[in-house]
NUPAKE-804222 format. One record per residue (C-alpha): x negated, z negated, y. Coordinates in nm, 4 decimals. Last residue first. Example, Ala and Ser with C-alpha at 12.3 -4.5 7.8 and 13.67 -1.06 7.14 Angstrom:
2
> px | pz | py
> -1.3670 | -0.7140 | -0.1060
> -1.2300 | -0.7800 | -0.4500
END
This chain:
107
> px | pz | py
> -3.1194 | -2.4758 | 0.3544
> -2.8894 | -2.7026 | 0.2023
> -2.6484 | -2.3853 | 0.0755
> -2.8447 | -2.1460 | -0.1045
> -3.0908 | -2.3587 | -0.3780
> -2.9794 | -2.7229 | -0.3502
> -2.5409 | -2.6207 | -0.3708
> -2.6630 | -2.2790 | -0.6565
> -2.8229 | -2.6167 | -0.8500
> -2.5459 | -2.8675 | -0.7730
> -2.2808 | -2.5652 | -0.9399
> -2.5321 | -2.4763 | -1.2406
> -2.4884 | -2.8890 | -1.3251
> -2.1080 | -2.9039 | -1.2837
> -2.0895 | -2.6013 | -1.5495
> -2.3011 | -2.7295 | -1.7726
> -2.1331 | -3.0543 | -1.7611
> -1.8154 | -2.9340 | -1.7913
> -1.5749 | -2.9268 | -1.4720
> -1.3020 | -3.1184 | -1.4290
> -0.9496 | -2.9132 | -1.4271
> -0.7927 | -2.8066 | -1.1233
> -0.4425 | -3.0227 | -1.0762
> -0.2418 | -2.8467 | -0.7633
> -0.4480 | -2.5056 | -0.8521
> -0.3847 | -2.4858 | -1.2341
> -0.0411 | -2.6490 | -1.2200
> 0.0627 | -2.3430 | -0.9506
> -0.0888 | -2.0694 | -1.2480
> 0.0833 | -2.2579 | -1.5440
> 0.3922 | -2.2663 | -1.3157
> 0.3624 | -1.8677 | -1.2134
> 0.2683 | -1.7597 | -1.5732
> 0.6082 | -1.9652 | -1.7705
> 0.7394 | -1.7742 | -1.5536
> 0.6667 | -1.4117 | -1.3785
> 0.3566 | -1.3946 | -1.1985
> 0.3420 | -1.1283 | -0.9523
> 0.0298 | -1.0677 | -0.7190
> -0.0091 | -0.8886 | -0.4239
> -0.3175 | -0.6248 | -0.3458
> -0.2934 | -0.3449 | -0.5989
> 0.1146 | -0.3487 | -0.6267
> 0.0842 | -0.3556 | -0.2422
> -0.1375 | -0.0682 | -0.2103
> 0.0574 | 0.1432 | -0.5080
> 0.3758 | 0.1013 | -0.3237
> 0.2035 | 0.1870 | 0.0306
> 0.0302 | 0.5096 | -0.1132
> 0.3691 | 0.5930 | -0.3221
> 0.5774 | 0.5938 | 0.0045
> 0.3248 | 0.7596 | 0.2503
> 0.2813 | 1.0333 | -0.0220
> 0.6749 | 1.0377 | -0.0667
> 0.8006 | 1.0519 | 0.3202
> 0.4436 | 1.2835 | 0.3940
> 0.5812 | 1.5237 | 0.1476
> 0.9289 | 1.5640 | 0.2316
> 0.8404 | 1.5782 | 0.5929
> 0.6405 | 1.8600 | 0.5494
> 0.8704 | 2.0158 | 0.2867
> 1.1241 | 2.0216 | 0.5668
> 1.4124 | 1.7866 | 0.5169
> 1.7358 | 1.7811 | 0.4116
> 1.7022 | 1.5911 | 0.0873
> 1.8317 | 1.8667 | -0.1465
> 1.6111 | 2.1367 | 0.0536
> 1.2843 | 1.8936 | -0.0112
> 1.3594 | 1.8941 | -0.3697
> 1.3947 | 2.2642 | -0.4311
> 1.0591 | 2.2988 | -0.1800
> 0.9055 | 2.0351 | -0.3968
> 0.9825 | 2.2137 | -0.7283
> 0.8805 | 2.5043 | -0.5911
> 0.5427 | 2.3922 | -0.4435
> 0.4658 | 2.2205 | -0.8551
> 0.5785 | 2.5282 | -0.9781
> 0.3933 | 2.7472 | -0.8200
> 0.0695 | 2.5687 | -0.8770
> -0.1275 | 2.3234 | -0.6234
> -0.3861 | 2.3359 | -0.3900
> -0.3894 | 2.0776 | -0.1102
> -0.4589 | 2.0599 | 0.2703
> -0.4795 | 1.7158 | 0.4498
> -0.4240 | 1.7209 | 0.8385
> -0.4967 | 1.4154 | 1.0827
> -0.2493 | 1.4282 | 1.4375
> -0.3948 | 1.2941 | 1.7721
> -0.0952 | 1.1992 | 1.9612
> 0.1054 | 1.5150 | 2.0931
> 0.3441 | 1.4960 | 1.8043
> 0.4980 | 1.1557 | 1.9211
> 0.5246 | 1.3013 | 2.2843
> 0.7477 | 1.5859 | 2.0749
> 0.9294 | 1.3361 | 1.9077
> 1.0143 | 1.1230 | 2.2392
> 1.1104 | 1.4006 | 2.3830
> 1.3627 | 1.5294 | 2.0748
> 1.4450 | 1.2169 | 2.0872
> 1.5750 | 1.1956 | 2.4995
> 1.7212 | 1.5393 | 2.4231
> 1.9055 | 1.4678 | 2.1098
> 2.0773 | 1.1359 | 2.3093
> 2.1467 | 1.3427 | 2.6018
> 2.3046 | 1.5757 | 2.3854
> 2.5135 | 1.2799 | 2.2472
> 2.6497 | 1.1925 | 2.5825
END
């Protein structure tokens, strides 16, 4: 039962492999490749999949740390008061908003 388990994955890997596949080549010094084949043995996987687990893993960390937002308090309630209770605006301020509303968006 388990073999038929491998084989049916090892098909479905192999199908997996056969998609259009993107390559990315890098230089880097001898200790830098040896420290990621030493690291790459102690996790059981081939420095291939070693390096795509971690480059995939730091791209999407540093993706969402660029894209979301966290606002620890007292931040997060000055920052929710803000937007449920917007302050007026100043007169200066109100006026240069009617002028960009006449110029751009009455046309």
């Amino acid at each position: 039962m388990a073999t038929a388990t491998t084989q049916t994955a090892t098909k479905a890997t192999r199908k997996t492999r056969k998609q259009t596949r993107e390559r990315i080549d890098v230089r880097l010094r001898r200790e830098q490749k040896e420290s990621i084949e030493k690291a790459a043995h102690i996790k059981g996987l081939t420095i291939t999949d070693f390096i795509i687990q971690n480059a995939v893993e730091n791209a999407q960390r540093t993706i969402r740390d660029y894209e979301v937002w966290t606002l620890e308090l007292p931040d997060a309630e000055l920052f929710a008061e803000a937007l449920a209770a917007p302050p007026s605006l100043g007169p200066r301020l109100a006026d240069a908003a009617q002028r960009y509303k006449e110029e751009f968006l009455q046309r």
